[in-house]
Residue frames relative to the residue before (quaternion, step in Angstrom):
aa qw qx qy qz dx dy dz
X 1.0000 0.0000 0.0000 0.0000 0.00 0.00 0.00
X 0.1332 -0.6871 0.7124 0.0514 3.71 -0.98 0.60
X 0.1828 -0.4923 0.8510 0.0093 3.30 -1.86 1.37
X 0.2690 -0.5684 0.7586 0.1706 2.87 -1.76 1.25
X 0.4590 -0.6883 0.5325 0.1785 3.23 -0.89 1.70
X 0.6147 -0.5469 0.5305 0.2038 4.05 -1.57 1.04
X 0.1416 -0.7275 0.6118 0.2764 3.79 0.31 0.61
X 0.6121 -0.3989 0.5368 0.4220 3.94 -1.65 -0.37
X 0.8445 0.1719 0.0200 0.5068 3.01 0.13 -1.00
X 0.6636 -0.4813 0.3918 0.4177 3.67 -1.56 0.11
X 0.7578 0.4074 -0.2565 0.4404 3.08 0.69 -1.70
X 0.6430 0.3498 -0.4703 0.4930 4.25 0.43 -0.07
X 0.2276 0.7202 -0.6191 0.2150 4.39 0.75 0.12
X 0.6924 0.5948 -0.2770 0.3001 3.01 -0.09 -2.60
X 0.8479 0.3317 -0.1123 0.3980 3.03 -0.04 -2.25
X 0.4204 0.5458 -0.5513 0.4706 4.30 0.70 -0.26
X 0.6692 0.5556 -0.3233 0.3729 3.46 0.08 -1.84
X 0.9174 0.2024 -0.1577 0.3043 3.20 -0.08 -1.24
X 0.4263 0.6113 -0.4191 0.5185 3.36 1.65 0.48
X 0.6352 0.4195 -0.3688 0.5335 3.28 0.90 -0.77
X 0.7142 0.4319 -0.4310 0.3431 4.14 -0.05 -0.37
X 0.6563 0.4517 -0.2373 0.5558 3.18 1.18 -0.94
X 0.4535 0.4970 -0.5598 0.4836 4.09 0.55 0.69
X 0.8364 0.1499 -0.2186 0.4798 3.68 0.69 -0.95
X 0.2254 0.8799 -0.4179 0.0173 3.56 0.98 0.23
X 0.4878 0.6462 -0.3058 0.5009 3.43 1.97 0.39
X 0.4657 0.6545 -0.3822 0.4568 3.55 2.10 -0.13
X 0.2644 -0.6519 0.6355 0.3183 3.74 -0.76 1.47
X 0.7857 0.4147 -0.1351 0.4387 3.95 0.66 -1.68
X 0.2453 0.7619 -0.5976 0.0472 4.13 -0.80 0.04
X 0.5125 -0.6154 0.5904 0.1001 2.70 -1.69 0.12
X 0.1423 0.8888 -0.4355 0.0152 4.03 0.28 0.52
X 0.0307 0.7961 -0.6043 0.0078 3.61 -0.64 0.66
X 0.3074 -0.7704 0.5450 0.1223 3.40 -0.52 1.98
X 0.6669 -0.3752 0.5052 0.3989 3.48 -1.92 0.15
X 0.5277 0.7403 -0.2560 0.3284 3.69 0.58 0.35
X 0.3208 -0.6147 0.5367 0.4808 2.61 1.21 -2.07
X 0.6752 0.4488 -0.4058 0.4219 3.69 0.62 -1.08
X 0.3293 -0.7093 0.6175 0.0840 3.16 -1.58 0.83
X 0.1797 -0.7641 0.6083 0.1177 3.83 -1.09 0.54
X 0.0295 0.6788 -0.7337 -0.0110 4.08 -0.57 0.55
X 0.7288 0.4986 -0.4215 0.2066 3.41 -1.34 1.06
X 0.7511 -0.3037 0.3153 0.4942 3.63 -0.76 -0.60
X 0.2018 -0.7319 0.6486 0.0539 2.75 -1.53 1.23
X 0.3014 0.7836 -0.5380 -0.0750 3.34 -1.60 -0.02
X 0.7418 0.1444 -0.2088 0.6208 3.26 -0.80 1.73
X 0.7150 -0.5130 0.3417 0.3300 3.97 1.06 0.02
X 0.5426 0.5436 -0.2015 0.6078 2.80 1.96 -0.28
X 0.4023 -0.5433 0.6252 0.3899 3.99 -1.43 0.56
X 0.2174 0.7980 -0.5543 0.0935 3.11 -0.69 0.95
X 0.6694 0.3556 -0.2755 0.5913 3.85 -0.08 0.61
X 0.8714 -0.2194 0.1634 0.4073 4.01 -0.92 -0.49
X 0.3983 0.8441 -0.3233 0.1560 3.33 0.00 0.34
X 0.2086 -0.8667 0.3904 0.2299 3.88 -0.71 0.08
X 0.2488 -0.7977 0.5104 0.2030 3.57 -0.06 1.12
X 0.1857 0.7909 -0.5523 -0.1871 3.75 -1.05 0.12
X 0.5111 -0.6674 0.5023 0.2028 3.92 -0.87 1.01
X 0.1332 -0.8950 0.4239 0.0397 3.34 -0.43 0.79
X 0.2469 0.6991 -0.4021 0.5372 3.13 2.01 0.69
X 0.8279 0.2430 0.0621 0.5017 3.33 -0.02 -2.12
X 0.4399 -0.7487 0.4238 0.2576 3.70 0.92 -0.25
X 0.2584 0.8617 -0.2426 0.3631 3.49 1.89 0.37
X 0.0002 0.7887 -0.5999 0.1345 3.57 -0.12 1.00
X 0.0693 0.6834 -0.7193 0.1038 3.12 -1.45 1.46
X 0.2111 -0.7179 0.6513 -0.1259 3.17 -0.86 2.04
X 0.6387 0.5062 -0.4592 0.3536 3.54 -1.04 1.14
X 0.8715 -0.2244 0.2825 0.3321 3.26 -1.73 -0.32
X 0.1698 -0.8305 0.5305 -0.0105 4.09 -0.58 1.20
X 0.0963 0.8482 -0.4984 -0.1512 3.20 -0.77 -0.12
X 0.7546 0.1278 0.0649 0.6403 4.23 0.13 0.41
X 0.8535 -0.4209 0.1999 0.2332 3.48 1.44 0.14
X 0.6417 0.3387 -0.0429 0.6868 2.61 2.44 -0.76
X 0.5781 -0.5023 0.4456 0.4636 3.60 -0.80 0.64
X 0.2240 0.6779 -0.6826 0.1560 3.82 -0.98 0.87
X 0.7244 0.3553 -0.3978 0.4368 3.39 -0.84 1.45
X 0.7323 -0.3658 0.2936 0.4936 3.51 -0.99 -0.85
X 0.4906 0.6585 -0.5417 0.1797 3.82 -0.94 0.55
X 0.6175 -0.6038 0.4877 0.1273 3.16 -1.76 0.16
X 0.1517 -0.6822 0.7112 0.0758 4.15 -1.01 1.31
X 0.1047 0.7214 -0.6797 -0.0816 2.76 -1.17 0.84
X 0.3072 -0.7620 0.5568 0.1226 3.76 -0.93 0.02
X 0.3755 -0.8190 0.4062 0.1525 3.75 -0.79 0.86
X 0.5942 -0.7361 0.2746 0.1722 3.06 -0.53 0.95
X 0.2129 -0.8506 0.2927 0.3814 3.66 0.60 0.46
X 0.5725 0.7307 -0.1772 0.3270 3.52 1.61 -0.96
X 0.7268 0.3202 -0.0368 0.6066 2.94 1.51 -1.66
X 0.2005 -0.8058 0.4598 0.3147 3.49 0.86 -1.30
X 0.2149 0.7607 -0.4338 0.4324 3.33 1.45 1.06
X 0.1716 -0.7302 0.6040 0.2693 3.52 -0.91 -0.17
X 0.4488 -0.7207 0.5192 -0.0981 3.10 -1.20 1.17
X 0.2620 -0.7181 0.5930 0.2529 3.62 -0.18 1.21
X 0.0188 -0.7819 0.6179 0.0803 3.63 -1.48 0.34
X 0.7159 -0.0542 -0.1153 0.6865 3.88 1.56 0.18
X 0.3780 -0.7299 0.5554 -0.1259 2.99 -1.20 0.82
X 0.8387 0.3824 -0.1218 0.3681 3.87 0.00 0.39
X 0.7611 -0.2216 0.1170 0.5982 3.99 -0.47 -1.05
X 0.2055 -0.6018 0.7449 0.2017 3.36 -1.62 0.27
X 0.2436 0.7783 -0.5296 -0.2331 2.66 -1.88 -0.38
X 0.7716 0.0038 -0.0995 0.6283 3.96 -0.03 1.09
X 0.6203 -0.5389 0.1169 0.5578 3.17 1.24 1.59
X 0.7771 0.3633 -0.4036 0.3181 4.11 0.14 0.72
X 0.7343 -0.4542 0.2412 0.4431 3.29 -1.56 -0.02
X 0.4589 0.7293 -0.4828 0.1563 4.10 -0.11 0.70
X 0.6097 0.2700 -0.5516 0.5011 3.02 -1.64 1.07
X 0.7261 -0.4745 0.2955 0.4005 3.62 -1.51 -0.26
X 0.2551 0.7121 -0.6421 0.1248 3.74 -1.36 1.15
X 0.6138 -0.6334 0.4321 0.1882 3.20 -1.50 0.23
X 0.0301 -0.8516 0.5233 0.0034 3.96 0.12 0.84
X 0.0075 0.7884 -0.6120 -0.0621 3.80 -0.91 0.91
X 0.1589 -0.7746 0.6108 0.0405 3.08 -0.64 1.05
X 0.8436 -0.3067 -0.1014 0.4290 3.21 0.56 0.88
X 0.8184 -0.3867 0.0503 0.4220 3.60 -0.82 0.60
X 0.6877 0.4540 -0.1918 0.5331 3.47 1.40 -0.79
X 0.8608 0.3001 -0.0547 0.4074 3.28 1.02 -0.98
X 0.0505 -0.8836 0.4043 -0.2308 3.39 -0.53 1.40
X 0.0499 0.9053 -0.4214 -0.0176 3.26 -0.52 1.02
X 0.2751 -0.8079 0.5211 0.0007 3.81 -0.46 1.30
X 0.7616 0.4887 -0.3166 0.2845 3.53 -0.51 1.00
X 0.9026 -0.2080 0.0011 0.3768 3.74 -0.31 -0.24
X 0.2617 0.8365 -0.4738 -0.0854 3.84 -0.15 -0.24
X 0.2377 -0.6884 0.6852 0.0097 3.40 -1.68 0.41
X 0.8353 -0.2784 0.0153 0.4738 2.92 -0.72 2.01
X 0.8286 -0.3905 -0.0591 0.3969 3.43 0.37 1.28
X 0.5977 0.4604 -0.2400 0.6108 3.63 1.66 -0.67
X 0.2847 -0.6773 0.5667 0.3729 3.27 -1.70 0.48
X 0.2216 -0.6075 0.7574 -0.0906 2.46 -2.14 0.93
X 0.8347 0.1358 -0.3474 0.4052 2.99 -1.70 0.79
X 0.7087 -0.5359 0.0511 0.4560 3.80 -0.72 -0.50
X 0.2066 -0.8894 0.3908 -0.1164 3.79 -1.67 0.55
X 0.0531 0.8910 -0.4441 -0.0777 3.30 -0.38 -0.03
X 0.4023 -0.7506 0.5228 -0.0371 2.77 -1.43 2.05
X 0.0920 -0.7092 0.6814 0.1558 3.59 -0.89 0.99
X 0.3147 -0.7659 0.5448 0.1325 3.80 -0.90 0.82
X 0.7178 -0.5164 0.2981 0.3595 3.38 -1.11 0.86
X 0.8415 0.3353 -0.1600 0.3924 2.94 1.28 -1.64
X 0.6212 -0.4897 0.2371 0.5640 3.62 1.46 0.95
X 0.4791 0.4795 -0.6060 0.4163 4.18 0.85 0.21
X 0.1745 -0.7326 0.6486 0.1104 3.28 -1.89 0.76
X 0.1158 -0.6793 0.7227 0.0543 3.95 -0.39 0.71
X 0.0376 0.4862 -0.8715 0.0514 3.65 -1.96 1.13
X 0.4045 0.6704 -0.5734 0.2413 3.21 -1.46 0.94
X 0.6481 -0.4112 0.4056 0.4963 3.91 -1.04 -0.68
X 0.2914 -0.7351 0.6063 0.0846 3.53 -1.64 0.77
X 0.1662 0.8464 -0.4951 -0.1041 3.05 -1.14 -0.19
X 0.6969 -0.2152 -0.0668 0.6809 3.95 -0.06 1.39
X 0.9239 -0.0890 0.1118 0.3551 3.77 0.40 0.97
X 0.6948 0.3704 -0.0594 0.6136 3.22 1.38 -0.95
X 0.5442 -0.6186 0.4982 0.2700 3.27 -1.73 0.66
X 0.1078 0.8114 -0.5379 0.2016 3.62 -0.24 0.97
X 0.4195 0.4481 -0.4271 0.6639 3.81 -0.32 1.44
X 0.5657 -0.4266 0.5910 0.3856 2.03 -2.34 -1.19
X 0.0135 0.8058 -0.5877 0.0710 3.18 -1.36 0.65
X 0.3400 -0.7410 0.5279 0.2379 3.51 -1.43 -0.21
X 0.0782 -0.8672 0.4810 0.1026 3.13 -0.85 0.35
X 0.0122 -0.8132 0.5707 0.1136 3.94 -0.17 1.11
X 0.5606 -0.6511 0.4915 0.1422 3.28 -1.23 1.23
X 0.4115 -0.5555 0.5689 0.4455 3.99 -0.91 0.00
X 0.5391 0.4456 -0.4977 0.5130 3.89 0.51 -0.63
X 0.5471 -0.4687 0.6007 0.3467 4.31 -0.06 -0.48
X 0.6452 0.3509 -0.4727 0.4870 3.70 0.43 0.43
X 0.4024 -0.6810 0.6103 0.0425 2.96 -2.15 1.37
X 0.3556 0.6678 -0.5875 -0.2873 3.31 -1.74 -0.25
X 0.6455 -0.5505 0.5208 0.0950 2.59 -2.03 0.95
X 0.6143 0.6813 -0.3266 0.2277 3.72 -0.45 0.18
X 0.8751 -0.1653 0.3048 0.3376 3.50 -0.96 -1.17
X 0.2961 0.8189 -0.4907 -0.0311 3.75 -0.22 0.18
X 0.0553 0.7849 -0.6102 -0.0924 3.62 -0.72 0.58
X 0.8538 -0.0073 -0.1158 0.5075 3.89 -1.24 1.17
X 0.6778 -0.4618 0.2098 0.5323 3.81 1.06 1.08
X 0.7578 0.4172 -0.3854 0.3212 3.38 0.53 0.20
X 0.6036 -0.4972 0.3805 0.4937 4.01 -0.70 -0.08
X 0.4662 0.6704 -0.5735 0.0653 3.25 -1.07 0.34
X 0.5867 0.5025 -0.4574 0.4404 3.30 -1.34 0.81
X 0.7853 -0.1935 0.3759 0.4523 3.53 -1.02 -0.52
X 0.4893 0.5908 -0.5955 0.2385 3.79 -0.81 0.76
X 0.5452 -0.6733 0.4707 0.1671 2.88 -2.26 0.61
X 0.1260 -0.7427 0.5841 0.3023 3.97 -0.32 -0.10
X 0.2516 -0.6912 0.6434 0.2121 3.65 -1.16 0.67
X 0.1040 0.7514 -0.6463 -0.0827 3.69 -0.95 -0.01
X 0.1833 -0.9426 0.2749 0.0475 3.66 -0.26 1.15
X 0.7000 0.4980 -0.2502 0.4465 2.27 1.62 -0.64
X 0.4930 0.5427 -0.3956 0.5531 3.59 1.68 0.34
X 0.3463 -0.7891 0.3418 0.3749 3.38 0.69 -1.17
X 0.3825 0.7323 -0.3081 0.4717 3.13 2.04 0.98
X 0.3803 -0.7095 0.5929 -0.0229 3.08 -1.81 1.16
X 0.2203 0.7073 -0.6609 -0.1202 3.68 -0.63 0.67
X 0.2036 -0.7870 0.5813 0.0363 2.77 -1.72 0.40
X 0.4468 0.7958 -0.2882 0.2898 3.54 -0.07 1.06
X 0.8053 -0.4916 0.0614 0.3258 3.64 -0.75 -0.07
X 0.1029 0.7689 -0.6028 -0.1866 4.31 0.73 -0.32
X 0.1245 -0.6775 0.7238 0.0398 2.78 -2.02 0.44
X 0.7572 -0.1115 0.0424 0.6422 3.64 -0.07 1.17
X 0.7837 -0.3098 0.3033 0.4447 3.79 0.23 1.10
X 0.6274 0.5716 -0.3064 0.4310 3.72 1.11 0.07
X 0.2141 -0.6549 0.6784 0.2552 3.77 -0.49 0.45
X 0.0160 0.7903 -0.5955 -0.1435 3.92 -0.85 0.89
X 0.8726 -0.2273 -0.0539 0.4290 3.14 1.24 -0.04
X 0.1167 0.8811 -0.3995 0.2246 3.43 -0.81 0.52
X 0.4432 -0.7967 0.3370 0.2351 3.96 -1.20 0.28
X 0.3739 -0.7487 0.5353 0.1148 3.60 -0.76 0.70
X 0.2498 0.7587 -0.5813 0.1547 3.33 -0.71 1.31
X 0.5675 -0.6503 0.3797 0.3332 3.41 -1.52 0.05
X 0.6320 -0.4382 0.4040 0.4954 4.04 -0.91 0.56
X 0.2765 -0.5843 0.7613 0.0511 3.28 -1.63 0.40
X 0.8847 -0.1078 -0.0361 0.4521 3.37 -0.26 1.24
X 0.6203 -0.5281 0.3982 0.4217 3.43 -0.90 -0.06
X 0.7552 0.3459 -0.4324 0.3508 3.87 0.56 -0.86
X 0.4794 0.6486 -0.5052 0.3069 3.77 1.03 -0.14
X 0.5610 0.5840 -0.3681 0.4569 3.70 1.55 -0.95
X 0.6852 0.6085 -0.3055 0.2586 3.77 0.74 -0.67
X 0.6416 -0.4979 0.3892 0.4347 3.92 -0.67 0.40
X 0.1850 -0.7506 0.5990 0.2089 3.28 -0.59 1.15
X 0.2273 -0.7180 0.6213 0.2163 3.70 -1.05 0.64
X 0.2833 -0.7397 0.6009 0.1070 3.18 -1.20 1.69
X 0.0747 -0.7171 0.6923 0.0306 3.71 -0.77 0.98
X 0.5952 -0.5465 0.5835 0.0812 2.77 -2.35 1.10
X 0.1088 -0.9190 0.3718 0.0737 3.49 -0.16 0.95
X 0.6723 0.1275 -0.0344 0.7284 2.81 1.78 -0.19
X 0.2040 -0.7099 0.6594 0.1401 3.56 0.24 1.25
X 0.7903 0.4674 -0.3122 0.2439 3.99 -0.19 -0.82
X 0.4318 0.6968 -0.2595 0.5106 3.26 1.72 -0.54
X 0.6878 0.5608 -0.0839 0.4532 3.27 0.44 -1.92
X 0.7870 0.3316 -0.1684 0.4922 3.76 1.01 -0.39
X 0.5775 0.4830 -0.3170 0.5768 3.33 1.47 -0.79
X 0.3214 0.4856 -0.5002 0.6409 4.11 1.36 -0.31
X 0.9770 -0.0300 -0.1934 0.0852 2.82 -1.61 -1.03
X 0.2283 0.7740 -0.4661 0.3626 3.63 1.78 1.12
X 0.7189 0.2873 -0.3046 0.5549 3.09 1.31 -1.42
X 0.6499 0.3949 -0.5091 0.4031 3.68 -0.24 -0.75
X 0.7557 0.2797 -0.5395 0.2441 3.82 0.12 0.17
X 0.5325 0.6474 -0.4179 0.3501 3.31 1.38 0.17
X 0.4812 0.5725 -0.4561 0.4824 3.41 1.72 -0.62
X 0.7932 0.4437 -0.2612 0.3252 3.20 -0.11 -1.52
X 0.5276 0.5840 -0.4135 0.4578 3.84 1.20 -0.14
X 0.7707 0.4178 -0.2389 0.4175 3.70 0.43 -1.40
């Protein structure tokens, strides 16, 4: 085990610390407790957390248990965060890292009701997913830096759906509105979250009344999309 030793002073901190790592820097496994409080268990390499390991923050009470790379969480693992009420710890993401953020495919709850399963890119989701909302609405479809963009669905808590277009979280383009409990179809044009126009009719049969499931036909496609459009939209 290694204690990073409390220097006297600020200005002798820096250089204690990093004398002390670099005495065992031949340690694959350790055990580190900064002048802080936060604590590291796991692999080292080069001075750096770097292989398996679990970091915890002793400010916020935050614990991140998994895969490192160069110092920063890079690979598969899990944040969780403690609970001040209960003092439990609470998962809050679940899945890939990468150069200390939320990328490739994991699972984020942002609170008990609300929950989101599917792609991300450099902390935001992106590409394709599904959102459970607080207020019981559920959207599976395409992302982009955060927002629903593509195609998607959306099922209301009332039991209506739509089906269509979406561009920076709002509707636009082509889409459908279910309304079941009338037995009515529209079908027609949004623009920014606006229906501008379009036609009202009644179901044909019972399976038209049924949840349409929207599948991913090309999961790889769907990410190489929204890789580039977030690199456009970055530069």
């Amino acid at each position: 085990m290694v204690w990073m030793k409390k220097a006297a002073s600020k200005k002798q901190q820096s250089s204690t610390t990093l004398m002390d790592v670099k005495s065992d820097q031949n340690l694959l496994q350790r055990t580190v407790l900064f002048p802080n409080g936060d604590k590291y268990t796991g692999e080292w390499l080069d001075n750096k957390k770097h292989g398996r390991g679990t970091q915890v923050w002793k400010k916020s009470g935050a614990v991140y248990s998994g895969e490192w790379k160069h110092g920063k969480p890079d690979g598969y693992g899990t944040y969780s965060v403690l609970l001040p009420e209960t003092k439990v710890y609470a998962t809050k993401y679940c899945g890939d890292w990468k150069n200390g953020q939320k990328h490739g495919n994991g699972t984020y709850v942002y609170s008990n009701s609300a929950v989101y399963e599917g792609l991300w890119i450099e902390d935001r989701r992106a590409g394709w997913g599904k959102m459970n909302y607080e207020n019981g609405d559920v959207y599976e479809g395409e992302w982009v830096k955060d927002k629903c963009h593509g195609r998607g669905i959306i099922r209301y808590a009332n039991g209506n759906w739509y089906e269509g277009g979406w561009r920076e979280g709002k509707k636009n383009g082509r889409g459908k509105v279910y309304f079941p409990d009338n037995g009515q179809l529209y079908e027609g044009l949004w623009v920014d979250g606006d229906a501008k126009c379009g036609t009202l009719s009644d179901f044909e049969g019972d399976e038209t009344a049924k949840f349409p499931q929207l599948q991913l036909v090309d999961a790889q496609s769907v990410l190489e999309e929204a890789l580039a459009t977030f690199g456009a939209e970055e530069q």
